[in-house]
C-alpha positions as CSV (number, residue, x, y, z in Angstrom):
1,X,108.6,77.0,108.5
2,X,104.8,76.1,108.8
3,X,103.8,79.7,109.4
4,X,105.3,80.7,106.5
5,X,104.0,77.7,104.3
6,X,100.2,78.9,106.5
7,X,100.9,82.7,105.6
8,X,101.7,81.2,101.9
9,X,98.2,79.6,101.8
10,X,95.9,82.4,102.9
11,X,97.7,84.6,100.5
12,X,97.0,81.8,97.6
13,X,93.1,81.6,99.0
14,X,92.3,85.5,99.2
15,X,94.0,86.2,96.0
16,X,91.8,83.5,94.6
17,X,88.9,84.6,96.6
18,X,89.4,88.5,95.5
19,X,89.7,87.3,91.6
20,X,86.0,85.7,91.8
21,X,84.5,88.4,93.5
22,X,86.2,90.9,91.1
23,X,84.7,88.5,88.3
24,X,80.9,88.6,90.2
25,X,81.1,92.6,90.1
26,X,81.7,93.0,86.7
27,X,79.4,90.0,85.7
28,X,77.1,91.9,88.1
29,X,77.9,95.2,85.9
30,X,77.0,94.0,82.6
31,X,73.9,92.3,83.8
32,X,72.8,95.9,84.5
33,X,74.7,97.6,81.6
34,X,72.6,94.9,79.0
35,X,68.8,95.3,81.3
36,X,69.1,99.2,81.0
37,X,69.6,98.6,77.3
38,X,66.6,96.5,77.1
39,X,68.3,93.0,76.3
40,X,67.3,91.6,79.2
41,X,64.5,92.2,81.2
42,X,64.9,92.8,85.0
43,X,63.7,89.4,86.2
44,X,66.5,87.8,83.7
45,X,69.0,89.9,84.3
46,X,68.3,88.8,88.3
47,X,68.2,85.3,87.8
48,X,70.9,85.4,85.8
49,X,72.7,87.0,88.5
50,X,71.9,84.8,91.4
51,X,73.1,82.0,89.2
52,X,76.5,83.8,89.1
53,X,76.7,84.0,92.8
54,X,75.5,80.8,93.8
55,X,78.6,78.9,90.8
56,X,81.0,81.9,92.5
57,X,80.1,80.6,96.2
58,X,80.1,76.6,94.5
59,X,83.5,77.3,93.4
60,X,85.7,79.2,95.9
61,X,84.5,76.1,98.1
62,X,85.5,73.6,96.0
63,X,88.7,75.5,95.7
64,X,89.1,76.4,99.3
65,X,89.2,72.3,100.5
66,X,91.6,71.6,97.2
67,X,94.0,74.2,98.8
68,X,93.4,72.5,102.4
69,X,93.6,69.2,101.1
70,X,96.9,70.2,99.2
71,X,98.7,72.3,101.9
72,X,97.9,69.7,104.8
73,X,99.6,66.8,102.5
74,X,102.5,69.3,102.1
75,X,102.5,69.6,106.3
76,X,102.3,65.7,106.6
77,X,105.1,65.2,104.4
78,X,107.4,68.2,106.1
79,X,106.6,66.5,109.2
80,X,107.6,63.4,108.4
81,X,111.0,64.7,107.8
82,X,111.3,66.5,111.6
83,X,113.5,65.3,113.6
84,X,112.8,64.2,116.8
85,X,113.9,67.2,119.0
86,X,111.6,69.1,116.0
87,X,108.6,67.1,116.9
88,X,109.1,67.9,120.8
89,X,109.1,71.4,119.8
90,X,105.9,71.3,118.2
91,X,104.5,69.4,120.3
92,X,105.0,71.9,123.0
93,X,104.0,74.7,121.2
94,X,100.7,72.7,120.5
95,X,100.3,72.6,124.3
96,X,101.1,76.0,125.1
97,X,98.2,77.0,122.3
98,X,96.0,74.5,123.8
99,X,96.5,76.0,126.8
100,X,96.2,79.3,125.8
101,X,92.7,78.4,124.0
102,X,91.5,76.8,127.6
103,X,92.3,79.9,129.9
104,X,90.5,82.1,127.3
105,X,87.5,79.8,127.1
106,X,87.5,80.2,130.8
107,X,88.1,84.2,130.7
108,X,85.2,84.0,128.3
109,X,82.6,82.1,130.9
110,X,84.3,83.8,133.8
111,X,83.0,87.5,131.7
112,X,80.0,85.8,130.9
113,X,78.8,85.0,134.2
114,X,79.8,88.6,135.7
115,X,77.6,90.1,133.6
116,X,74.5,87.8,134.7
117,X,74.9,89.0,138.1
């Protein structure tokens, strides 16, 4: 149920993410279109541009933590309806990925320190 509801929210976020930087490239075109006609001059047409990325960058932020903020409320109120032998489950599985993380951090030192010798 949660990796669905997590492979639900990445789709919502690069969707989102691909519509803005589908807007920037065509902003990006007609900036160029409208200096090779003369109406604006390079340096405006380049300023005008950066302003457009840096507002693109502002936004899909801003979006990005409202998706986080709004999918991790949706998580607390799922698992506030678990039951109990629900919440052992998870917890386990949070264990076995914890553990998991561990023996690759110490597969990464272990690599790390054959290579030094």
């Amino acid at each position: 149920m949660l990796e669905k509801e997590n492979n639900s929210l990445e789709t919502i976020i690069l969707a989102g993410i691909g519509a803005l930087t589908k807007t920037a490239e065509n902003a990006g075109e007609l900036l160029e279109e409208l200096v090779k006609k003369g109406e604006l001059s390079f340096e405006q047409g380049k300023a005008i541009n950066e302003e457009l990325k840096h507002g693109i960058k502002e936004h899909i932020e801003e979006k990005k933590q409202a998706v986080q903020s709004s999918v991790v409320s949706s998580l607390i109120e799922k698992l506030d309806r678990l039951t109990a032998e629900e919440l052992v489950k998870i917890r386990e599985k949070i264990e076995e990925l914890e553990n998991s993380k561990i023996d690759d951090i110490e597969n990464t030192k272990e690599e790390g320190e054959l290579k030094h010798e």
